[in-house]
KOLNUTOR-751645 format. One record per residue: residue in three letters; y, x, z of N, C-alpha, C in turn. Coordinates in steps of 0.2 Angstrom, whole numbers, padded with zeros to 4 digits, always signed. Layout:
# residues N
alaYXZYXZYXZ/...
This chain:
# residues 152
unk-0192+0043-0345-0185+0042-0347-0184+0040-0354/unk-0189+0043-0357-0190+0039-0364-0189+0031-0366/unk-0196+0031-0360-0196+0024-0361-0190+0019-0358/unk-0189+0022-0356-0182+0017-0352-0177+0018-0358/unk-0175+0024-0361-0170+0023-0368-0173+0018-0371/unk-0178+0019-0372-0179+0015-0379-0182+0007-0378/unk-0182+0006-0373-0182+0000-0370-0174-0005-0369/unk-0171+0000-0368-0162-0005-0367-0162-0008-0375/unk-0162-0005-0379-0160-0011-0386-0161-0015-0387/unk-0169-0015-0385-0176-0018-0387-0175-0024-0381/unk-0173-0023-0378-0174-0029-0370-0167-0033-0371/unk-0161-0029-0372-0155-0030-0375-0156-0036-0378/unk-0159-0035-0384-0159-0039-0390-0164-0047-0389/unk-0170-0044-0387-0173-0051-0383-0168-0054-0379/unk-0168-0052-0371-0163-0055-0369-0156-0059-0370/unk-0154-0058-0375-0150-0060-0382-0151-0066-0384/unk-0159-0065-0388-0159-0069-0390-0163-0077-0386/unk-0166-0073-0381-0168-0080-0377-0163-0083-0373/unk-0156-0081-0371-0149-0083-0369-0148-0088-0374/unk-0146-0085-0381-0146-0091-0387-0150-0096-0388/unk-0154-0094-0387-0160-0101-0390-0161-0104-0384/unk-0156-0105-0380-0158-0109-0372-0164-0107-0367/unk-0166-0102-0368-0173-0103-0364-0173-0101-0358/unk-0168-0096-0354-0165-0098-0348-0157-0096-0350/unk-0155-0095-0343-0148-0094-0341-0148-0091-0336/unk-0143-0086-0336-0141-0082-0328-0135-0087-0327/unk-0136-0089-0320-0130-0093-0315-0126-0088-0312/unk-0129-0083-0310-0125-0077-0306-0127-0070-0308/unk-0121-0065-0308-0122-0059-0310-0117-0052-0307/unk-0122-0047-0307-0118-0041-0303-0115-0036-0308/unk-0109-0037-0307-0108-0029-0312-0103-0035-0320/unk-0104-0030-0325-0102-0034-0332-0107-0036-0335/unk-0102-0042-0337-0107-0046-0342-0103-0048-0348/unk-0109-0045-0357-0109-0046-0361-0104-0052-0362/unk-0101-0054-0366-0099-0061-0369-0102-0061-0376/unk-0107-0063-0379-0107-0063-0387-0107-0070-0388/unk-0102-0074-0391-0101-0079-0392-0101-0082-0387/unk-0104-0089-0387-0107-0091-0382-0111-0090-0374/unk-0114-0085-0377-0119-0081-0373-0116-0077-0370/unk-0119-0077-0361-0118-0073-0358-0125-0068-0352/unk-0124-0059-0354-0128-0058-0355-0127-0053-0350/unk-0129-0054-0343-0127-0048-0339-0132-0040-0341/unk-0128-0035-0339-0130-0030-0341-0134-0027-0337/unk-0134-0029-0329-0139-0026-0327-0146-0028-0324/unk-0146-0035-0329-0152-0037-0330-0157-0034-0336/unk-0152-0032-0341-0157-0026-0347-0159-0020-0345/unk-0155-0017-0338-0156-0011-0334-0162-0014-0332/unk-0161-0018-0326-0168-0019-0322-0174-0022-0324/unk-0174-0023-0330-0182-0027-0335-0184-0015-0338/unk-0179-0014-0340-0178-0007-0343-0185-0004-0337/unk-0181-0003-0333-0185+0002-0325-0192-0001-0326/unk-0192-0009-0326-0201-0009-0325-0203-0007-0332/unk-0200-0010-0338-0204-0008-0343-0208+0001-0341/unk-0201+0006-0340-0202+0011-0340-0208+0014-0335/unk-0209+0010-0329-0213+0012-0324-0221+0011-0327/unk-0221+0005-0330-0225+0005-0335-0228+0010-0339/unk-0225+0013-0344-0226+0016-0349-0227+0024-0345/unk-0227+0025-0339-0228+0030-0334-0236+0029-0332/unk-0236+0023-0330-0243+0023-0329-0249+0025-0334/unk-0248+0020-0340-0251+0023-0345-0252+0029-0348/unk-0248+0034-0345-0249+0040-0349-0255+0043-0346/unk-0259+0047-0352-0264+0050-0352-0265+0058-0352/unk-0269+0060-0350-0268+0069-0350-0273+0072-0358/unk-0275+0075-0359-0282+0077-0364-0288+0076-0362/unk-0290+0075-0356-0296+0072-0355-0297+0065-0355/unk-0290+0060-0357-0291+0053-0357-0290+0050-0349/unk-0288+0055-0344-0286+0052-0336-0278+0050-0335/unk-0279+0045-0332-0272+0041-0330-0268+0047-0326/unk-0263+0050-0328-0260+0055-0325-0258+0052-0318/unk-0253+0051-0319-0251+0047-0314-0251+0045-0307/unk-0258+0040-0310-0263+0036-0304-0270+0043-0301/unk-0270+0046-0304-0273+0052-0304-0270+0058-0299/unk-0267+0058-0301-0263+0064-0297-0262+0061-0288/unk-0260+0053-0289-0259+0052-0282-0266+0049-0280/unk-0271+0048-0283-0277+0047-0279-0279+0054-0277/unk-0280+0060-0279-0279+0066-0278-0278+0069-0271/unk-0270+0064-0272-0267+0069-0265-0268+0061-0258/unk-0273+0057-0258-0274+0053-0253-0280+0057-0249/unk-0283+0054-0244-0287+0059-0242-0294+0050-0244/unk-0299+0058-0244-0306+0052-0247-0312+0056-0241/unk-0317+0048-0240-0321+0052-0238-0324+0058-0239/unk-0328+0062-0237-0331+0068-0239-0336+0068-0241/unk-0337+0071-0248-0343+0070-0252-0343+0065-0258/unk-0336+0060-0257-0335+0057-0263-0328+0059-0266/unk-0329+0057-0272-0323+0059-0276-0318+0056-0273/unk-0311+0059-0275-0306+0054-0274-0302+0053-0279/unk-0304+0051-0287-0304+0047-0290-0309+0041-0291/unk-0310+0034-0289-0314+0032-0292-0310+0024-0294/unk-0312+0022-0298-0311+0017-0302-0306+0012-0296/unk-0310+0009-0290-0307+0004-0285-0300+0009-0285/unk-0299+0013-0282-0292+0018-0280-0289+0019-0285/unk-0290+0020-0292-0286+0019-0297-0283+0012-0297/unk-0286+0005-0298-0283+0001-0297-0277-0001-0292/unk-0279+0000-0287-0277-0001-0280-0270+0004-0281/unk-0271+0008-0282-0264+0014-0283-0259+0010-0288/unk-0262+0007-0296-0259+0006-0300-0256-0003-0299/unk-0256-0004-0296-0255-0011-0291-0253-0010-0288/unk-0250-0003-0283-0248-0003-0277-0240+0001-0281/unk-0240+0005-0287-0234+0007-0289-0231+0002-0292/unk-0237-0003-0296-0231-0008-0299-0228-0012-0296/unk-0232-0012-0289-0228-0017-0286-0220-0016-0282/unk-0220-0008-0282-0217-0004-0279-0212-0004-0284/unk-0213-0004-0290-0207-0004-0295-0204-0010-0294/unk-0208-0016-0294-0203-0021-0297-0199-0026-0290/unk-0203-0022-0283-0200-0023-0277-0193-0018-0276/unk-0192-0013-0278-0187-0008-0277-0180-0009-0282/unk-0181-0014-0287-0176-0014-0288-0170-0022-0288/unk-0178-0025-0287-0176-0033-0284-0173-0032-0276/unk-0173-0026-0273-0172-0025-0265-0163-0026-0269/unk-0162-0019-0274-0154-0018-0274-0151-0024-0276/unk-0155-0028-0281-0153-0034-0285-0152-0040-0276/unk-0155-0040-0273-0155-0043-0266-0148-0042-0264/unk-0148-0036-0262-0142-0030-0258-0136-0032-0260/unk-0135-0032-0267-0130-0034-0270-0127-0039-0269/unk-0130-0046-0270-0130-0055-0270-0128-0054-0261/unk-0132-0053-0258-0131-0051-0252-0124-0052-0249/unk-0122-0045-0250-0116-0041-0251-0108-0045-0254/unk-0111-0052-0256-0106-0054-0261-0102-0051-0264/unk-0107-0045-0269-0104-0046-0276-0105-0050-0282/unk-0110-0054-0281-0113-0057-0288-0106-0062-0288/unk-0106-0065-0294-0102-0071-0297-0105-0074-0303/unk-0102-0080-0304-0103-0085-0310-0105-0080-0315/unk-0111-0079-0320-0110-0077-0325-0109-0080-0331/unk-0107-0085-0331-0104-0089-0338-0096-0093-0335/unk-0095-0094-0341-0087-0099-0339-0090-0107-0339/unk-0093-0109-0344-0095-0115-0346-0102-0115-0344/unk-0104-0118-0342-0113-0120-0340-0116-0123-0348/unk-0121-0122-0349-0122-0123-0359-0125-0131-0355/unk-0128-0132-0349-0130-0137-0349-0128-0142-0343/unk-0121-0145-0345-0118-0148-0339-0121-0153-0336/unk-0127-0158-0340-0131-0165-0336-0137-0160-0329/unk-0138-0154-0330-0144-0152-0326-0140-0150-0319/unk-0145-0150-0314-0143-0150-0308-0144-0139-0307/unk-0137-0135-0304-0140-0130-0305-0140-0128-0296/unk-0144-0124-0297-0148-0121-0288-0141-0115-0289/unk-0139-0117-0284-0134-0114-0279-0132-0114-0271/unk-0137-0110-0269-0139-0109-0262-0132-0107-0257/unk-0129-0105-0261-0122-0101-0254-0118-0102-0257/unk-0116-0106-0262-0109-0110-0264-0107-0107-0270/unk-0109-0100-0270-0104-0095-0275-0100-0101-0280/unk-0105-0105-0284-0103-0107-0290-0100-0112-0288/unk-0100-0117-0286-0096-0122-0283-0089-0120-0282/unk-0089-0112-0276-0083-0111-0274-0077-0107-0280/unk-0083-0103-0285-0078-0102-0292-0075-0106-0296/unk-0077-0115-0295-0074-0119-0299-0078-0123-0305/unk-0083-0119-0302-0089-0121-0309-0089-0128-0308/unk-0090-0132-0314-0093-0138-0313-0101-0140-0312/unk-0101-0145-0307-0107-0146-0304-0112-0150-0310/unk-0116-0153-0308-0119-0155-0299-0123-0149-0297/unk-0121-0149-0290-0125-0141-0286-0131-0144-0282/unk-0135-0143-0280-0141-0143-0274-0141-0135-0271/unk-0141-0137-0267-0145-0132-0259-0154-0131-0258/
């Protein structure tokens, strides 16, 4: 939980700033979205970079003996051959690759669910780059008014 606090500022403020300095754009957004000048900065994209940061900063935690808590605890409760440990090096990876992936699937599923659902919409007024062709799959932007050109 820590790290997810402390993560919203920090991710906040990047995402900020590479909005500003061009270096992507969101087309479509669920929920409120920031206006800081120019820039438009949905908010539940600094949420959901937040969750993996923090799923992250779960994994790495260590107990006093230097053991991956975490990935430890659920190699633990897997069932293992007999006679061999059930922590060993393969399984720790394998767990820690099977949670990350499990993080950044579980909230791309709601972000899916959402768009889906037809909540999302335009998250800018003005596109910063009106010569570029933008990817608009299901018309959203087109049918809000936005100016094109759109591709499929």
């Amino acid at each position: 939980m820590g790290a997810f606090l402390v993560a919203i500022p920090i991710n906040a403020v990047v995402q900020y700033l590479w909005l500003r300095f061009g270096i992507f754009v969101y087309t479509e957004a669920v929920g409120p979205v920031l206006r800081i000048g120019h820039v438009y900065l949905p908010v539940i994209m600094v949420v959901y970079d937040c969750f993996i940061f923090a799923m992250v900063a779960v994994l790495c935690v260590r107990d006093d003996n230097g053991e991956l808590v975490l990935v430890n605890r659920i190699a633990r409760r897997l069932p293992a051959r007999s006679g061999r440990s059930p922590v060993t090096l393969s399984r720790q990876v394998l767990i820690a690759v099977a949670v990350s992936l499990i993080s950044f699937a579980v909230p791309l599923a709601v972000l899916a669910g959402l768009r889906t659902a037809g909540l999302s919409k335009p998250a800018y007024e003005h596109f910063p780059y009106p010569q570029m062709k933008v990817y608009d799959p299901y018309g959203h932007l087109e049918n809000a008014g936005r100016p094109g050109p759109f591709y499929r």
